[in-house]
C-alpha positions as CSV (number, residue, x, y, z in Angstrom):
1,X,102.6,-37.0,-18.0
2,X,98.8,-35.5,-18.6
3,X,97.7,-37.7,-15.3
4,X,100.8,-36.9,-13.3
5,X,99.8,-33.6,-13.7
6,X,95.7,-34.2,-12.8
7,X,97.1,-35.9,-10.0
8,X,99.1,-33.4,-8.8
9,X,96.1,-30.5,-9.3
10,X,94.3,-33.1,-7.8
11,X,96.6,-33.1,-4.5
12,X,96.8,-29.4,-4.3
13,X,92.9,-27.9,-5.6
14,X,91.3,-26.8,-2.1
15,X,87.8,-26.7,-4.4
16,X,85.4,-27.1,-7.1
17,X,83.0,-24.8,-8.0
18,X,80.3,-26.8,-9.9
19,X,77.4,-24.6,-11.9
20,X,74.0,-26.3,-13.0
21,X,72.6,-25.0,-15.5
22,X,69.6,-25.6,-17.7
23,X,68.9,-23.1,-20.3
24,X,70.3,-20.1,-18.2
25,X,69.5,-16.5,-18.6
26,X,72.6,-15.2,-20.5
27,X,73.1,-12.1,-18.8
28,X,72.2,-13.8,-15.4
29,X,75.0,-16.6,-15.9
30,X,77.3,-13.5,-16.8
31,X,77.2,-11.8,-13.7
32,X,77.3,-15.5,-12.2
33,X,81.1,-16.2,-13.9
34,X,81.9,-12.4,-13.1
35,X,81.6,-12.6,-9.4
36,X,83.7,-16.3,-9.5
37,X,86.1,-14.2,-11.8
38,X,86.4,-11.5,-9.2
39,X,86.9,-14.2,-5.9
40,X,89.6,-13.1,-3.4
41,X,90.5,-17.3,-3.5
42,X,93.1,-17.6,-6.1
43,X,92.2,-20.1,-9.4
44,X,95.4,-22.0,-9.0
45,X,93.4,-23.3,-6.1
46,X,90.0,-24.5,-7.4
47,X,88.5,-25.5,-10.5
48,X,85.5,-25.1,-12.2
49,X,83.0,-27.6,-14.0
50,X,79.9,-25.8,-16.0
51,X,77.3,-29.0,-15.9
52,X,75.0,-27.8,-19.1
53,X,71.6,-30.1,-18.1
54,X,70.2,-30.7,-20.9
55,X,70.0,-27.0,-22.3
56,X,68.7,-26.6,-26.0
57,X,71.9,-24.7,-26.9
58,X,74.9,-26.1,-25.8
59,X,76.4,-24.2,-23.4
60,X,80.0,-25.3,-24.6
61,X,79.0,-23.0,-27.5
62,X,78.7,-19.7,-26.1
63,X,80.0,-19.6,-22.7
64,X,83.6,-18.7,-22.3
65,X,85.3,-20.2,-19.5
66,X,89.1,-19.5,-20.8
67,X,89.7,-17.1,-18.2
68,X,90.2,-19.7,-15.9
69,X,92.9,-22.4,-16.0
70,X,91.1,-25.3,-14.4
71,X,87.5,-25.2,-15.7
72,X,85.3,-27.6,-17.8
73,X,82.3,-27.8,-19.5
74,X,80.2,-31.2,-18.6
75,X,77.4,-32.4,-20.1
76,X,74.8,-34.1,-18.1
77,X,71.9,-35.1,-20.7
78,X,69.4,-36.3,-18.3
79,X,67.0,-33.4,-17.2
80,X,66.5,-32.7,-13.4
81,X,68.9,-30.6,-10.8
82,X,69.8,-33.8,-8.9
83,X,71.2,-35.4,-12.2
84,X,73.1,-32.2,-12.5
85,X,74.7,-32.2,-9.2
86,X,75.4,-35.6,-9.0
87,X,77.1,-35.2,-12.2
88,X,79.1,-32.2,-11.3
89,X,80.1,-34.5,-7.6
90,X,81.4,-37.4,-10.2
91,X,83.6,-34.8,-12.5
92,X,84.9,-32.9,-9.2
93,X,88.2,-33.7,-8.5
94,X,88.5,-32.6,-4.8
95,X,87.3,-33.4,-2.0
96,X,84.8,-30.4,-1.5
97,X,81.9,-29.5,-3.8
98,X,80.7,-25.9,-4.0
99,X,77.6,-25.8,-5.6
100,X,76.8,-22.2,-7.8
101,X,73.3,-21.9,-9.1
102,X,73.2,-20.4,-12.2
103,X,70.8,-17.3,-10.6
104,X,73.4,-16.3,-7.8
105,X,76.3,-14.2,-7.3
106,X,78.7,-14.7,-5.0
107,X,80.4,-12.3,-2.5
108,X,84.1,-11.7,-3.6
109,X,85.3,-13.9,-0.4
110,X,82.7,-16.4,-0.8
111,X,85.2,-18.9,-1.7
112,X,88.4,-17.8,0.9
113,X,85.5,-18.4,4.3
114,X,84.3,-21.5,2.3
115,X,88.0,-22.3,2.4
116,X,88.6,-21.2,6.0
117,X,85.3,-23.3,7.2
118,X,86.2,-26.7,5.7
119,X,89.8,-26.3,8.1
120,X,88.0,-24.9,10.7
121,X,84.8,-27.4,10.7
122,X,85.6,-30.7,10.8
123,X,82.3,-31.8,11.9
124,X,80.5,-30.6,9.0
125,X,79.8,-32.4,6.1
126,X,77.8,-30.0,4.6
127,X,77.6,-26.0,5.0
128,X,76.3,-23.1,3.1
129,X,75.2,-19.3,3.2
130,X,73.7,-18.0,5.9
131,X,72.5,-15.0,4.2
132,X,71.3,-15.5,0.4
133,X,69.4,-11.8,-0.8
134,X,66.9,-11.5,-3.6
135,X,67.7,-9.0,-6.2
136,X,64.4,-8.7,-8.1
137,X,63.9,-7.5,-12.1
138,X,61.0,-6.2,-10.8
139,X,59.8,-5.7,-7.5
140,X,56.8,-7.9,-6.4
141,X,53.6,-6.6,-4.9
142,X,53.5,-7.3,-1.0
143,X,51.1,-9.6,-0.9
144,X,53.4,-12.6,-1.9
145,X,56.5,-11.6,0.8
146,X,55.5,-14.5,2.3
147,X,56.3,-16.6,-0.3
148,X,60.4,-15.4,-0.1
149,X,61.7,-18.2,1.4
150,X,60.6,-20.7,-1.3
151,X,62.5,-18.0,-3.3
152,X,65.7,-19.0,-1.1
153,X,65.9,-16.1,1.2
154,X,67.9,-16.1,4.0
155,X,69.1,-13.9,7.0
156,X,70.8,-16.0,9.4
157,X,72.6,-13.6,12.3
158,X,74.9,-16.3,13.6
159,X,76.3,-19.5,12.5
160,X,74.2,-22.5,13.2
161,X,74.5,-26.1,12.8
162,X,73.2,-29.4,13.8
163,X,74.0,-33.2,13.0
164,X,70.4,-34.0,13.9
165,X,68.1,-34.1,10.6
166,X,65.9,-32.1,9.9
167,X,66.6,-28.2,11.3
168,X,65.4,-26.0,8.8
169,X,67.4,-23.2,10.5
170,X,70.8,-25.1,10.2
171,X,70.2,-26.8,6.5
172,X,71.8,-25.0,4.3
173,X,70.1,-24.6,0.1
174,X,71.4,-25.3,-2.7
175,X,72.9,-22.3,-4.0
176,X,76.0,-22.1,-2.6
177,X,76.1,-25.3,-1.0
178,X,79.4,-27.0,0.2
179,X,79.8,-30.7,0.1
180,X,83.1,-32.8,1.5
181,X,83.8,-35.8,-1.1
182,X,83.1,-38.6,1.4
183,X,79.1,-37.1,1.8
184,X,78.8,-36.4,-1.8
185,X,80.0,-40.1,-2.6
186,X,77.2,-41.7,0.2
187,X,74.9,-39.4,-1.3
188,X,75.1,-40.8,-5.1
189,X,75.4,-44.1,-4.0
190,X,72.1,-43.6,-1.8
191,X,70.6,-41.7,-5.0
192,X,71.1,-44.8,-6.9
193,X,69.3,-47.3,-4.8
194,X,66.7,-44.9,-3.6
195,X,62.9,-46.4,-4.3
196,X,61.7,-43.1,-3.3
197,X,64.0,-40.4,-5.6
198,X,64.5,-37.0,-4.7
199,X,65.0,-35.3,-7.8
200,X,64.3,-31.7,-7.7
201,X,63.5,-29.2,-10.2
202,X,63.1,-30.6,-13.9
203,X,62.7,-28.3,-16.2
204,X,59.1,-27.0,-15.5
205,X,58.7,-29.1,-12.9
206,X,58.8,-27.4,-9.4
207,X,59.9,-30.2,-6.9
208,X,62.9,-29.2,-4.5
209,X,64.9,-30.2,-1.7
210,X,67.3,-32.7,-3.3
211,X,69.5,-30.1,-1.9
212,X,68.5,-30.8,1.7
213,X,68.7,-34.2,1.0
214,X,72.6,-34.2,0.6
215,X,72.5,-32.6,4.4
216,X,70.6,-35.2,5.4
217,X,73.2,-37.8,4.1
218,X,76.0,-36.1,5.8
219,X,73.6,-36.4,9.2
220,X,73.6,-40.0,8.3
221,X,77.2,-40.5,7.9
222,X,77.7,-39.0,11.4
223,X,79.0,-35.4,10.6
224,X,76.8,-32.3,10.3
225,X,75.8,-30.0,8.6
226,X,75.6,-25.5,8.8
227,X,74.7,-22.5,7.3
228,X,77.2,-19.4,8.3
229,X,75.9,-15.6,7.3
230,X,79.6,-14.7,6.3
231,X,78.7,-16.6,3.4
232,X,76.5,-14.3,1.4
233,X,74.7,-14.7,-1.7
234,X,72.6,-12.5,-4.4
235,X,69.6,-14.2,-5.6
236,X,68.6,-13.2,-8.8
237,X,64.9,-13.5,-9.2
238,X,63.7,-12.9,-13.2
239,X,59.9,-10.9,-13.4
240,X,58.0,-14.1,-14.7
241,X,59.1,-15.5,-11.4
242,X,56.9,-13.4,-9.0
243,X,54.1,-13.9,-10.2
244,X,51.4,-15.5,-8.0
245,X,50.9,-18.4,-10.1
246,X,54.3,-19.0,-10.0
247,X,54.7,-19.0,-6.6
248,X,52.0,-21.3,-6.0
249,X,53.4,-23.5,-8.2
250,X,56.8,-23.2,-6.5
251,X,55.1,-23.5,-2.9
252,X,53.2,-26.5,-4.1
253,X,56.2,-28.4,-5.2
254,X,58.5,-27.6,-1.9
255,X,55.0,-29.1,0.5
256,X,54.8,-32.2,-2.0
257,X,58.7,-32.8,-1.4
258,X,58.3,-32.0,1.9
259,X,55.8,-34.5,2.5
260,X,57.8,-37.3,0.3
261,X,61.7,-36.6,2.2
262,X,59.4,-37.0,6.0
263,X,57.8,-40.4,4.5
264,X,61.5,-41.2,3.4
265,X,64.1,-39.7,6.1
266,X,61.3,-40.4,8.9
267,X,58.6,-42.8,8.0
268,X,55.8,-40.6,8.3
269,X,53.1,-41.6,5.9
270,X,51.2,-39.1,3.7
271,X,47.1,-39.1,5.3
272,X,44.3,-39.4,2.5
273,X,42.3,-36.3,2.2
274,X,39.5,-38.2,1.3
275,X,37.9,-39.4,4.3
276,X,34.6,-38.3,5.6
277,X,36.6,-35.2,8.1
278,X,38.5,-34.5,5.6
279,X,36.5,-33.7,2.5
280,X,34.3,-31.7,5.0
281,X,37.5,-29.7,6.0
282,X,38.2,-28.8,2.5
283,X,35.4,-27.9,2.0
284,X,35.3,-25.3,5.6
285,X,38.6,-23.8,3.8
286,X,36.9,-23.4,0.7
287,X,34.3,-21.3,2.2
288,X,36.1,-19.8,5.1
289,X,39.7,-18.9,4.0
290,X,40.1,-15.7,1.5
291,X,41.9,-14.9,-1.7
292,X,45.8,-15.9,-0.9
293,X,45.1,-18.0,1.9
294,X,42.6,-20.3,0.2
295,X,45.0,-20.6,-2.9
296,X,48.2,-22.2,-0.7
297,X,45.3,-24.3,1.0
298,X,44.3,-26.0,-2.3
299,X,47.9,-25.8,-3.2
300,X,49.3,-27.8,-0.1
301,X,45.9,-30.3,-1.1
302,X,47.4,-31.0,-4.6
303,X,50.6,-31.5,-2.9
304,X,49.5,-34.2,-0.9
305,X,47.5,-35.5,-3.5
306,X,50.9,-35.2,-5.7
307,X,53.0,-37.1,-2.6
308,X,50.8,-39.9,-2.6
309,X,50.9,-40.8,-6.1
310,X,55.0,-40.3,-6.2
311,X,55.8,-42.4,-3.3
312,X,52.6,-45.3,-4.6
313,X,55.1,-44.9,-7.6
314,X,58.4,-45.3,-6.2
315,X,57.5,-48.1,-3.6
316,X,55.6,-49.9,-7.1
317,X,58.7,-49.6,-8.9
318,X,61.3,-50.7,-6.6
């Protein structure tokens, strides 16, 4: 009778919502479940898994999910976003994956265009928002606006997609992300026999763009992929993370994956820095560039530095 019954949900849920978490900000994840609580999409409709990566507290604990009737907690022990979400694409039981950072609020109709966008979208195998805000703790000094889209930021005016990988304009992040079954099923069996492994953040680790890599599945399968700015998002950006050494660290991580999903998606090999033009050039930028500017320069170096060594690793192990 209890699998009739999954079946049957099964047949009829339009959605799951999957959140990743990893030691969340309490009051952070509370607005989070708030805005999914408040959705103009009804919760007979969709479910929702909590994937707790690896947190020191169990989330099971202390986060109340009773309010709605199809939701989960799910424990993924092995640290690192793109454990989490491939986790949260195994426990899912329909055939689209909406993925909720646990940092963002969603607009109360997030869900119902999501909804509308899978009918309406065919071709798309992956979509997202085309409009994600930053709602800062504290506001940051000027100086580091640039550094906004590591941060997420986005203010698309019109839909755009593409089936050609990559087109940073059309590829949508991670927060917010929507994934049909059949791409997030290519995607962890690709995961799994991947020499070079896109893993994203872990823990204090600041690597990205397993996120794009799921688009760039869903390239590969033959559909495509969008980002629409009807789908809008609240970033929520904690004080500790506008800080310039922070950002450096985050703007180093997104160049080293950078680098390591073009040698993977494209073949194009990471150059040495240390050849006779290029130690002189680092050392030009040394002298030459000021303050900010000189700190991304040596920041994109380590990145390179940090590509080479991963995909040496990778290629090694494999």
């Amino acid at each position: 009778m209890v699998r009739d019954e999954v079946r049957r949900f099964a047949e009829q849920c339009e959605l799951s919502v999957v959140i990743c978490a990893h030691n969340p900000r309490s009051d952070y994840l509370s607005r989070v479940l708030s805005a999914l609580q408040n959705q103009t999409f009804s919760v007979q409709q969709w479910e929702l898994l909590l994937v707790d990566n690896a947190s020191n507290v169990p989330l099971s604990s202390s986060v109340d999910l009773s309010w709605h009737p199809r939701s989960r907690h799910v424990s993924e022990p092995k640290l690192g976003v793109a454990e989490a979400r491939r986790r949260g694409m195994l426990e899912a039981v329909s055939n689209l994956i909406v993925f909720v950072d646990d940092d963002t609020v969603l607009d109360a109709d997030y869900l119902s265009v999501v909804n509308t966008i899978k009918k309406e979208w065919p071709i798309l195998g992956t979509w997202g928002s085309g409009f994600i805000g930053l709602e800062f703790e504290e506001q940051p000094a000027s100086h580091l606006e640039r550094f906004f889209p590591y941060l997420a930021f986005r203010s698309s005016k019109i839909p755009r997609w593409s089936n050609i990988a990559p087109c940073m304009d059309a590829t949508p992040v991670g927060a917010g992300l929507c994934v049909r079954g059949n791409v997030a099923k290519a995607y962890c069996e690709m995961f799994e026999r991947s020499k070079i492994r896109i893993g994203g953040r872990k823990g204090e680790v600041l690597l990205g763009h397993e996120d794009f890599e799921i688009s760039y599945v869903a390239c590969h399968t033959g559909l495509g992929m969008g980002v629409f700015p009807a789908l809008k998002i609240s970033h929520l950006i904690p004080k500790h993370r506008i800080t310039e050494d922070y950002l450096l660290k985050l703007y180093e991580g997104s160049r080293t994956s950078n680098l390591m999903m073009a040698y993977k998606w494209q073949g194009i090999s990471v150059a040495s820095p240390y050849t006779v033009r290029g130690i002189l050039s680092i050392l030009k930028n040394y002298l030459v560039r000021p303050g900010i500017d000189r700190a991304m320069y040596f920041a994109n170096l380590r990145a390179t530095i940090k590509a080479r060594r991963l995909i040496a690793e990778g290629r090694a192990a494999g």
